[in-house]
C-alpha positions as CSV (number, residue, x, y, z in Angstrom):
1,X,181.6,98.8,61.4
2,X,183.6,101.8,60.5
3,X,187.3,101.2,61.9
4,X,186.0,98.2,63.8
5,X,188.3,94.2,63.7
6,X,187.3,91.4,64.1
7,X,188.7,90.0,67.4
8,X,189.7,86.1,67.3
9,X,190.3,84.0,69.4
10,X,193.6,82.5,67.4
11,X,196.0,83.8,64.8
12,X,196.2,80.2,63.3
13,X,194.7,78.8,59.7
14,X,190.8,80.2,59.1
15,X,189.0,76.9,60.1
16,X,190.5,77.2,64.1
17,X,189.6,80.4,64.2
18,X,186.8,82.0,66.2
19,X,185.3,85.9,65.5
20,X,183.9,88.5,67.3
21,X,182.5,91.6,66.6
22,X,183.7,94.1,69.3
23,X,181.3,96.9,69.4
24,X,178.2,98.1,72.0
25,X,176.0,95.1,73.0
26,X,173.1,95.9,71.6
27,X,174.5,95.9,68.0
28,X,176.5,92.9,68.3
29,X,173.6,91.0,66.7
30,X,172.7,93.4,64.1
31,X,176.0,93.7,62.6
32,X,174.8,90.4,60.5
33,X,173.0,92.5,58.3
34,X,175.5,95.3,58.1
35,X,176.7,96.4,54.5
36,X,180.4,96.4,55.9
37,X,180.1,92.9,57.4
38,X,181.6,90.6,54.5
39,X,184.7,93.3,54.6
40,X,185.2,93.0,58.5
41,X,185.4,89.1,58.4
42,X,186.9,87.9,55.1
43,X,190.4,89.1,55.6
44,X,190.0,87.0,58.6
45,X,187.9,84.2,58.3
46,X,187.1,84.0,54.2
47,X,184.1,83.8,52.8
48,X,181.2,83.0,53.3
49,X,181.1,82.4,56.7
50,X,178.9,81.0,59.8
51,X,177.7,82.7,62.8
52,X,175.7,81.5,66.1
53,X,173.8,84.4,67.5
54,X,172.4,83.5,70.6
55,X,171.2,86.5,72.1
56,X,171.2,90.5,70.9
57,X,174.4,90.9,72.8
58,X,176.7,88.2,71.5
59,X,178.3,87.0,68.4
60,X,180.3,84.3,67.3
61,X,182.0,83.9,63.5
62,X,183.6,81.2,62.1
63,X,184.8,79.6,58.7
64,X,182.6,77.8,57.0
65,X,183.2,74.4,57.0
66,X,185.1,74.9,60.3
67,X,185.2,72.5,63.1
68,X,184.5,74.4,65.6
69,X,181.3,74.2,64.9
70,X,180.5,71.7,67.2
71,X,182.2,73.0,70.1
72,X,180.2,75.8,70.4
73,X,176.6,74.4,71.0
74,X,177.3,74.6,75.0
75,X,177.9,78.3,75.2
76,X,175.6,79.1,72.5
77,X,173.0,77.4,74.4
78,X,173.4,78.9,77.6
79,X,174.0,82.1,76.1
80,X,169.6,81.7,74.5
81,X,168.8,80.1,77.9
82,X,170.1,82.9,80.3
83,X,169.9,86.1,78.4
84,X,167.5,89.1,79.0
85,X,167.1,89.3,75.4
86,X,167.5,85.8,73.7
87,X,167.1,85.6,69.7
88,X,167.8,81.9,68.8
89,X,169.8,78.4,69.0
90,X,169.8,78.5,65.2
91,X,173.9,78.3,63.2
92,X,173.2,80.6,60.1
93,X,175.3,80.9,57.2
94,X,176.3,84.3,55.7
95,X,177.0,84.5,52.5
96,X,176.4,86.5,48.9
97,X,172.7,84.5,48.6
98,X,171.3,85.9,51.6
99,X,171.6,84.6,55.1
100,X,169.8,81.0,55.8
101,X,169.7,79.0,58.6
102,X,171.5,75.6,58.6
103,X,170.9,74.1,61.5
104,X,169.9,74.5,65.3
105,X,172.0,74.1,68.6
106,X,169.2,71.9,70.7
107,X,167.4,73.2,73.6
């Protein structure tokens, strides 16, 4: 994650604000577990934060607490439902504990 920010989609206060991790598909997912990962996103979106990753190839990161939380069942629904390599429907929450799943977009 080396010279690698976090794109957004808004400039506004941390709880409307959406992340995403802009590098090769394959390692979109994987960049959960990266040692770098609380640096890219807490400038950004604080910390700790929550992330929805549907599939191996997409990521999305927001503030926790943020209410954009329930916006983004649809997409990360279809995302599961329609990609060659699906992981799960699951919203996890990143933090300094560990990584633990707090809920799950339906199916």
């Amino acid at each position: 994650l080396d010279g690698i920010e976090l794109e957004t989609s808004s400039d506004d206060d941390r709880l409307n604000t959406i992340g995403m991790i802009p590098v090769d598909p394959p390692y979109k997912a994987s960049t959960i577990f990266a040692t770098a990962f609380k640096r890219l996103v807490e400038p950004v979106l604080g910390w700790p934060v929550l992330v929805a990753l549907p599939c191996r190839d997409f990521v999305y990161v927001i503030a926790d607490g943020s209410p954009l939380l329930d916006n983004l069942g649809t997409v990360v629904v279809n995302e599961f439902k329609t990609s060659g390599y699906p992981i799960t429907t699951e919203v996890l929450r990143v933090s300094d504990d560990g990584i633990k799943a707090i809920g799950r977009f339906p199916t």
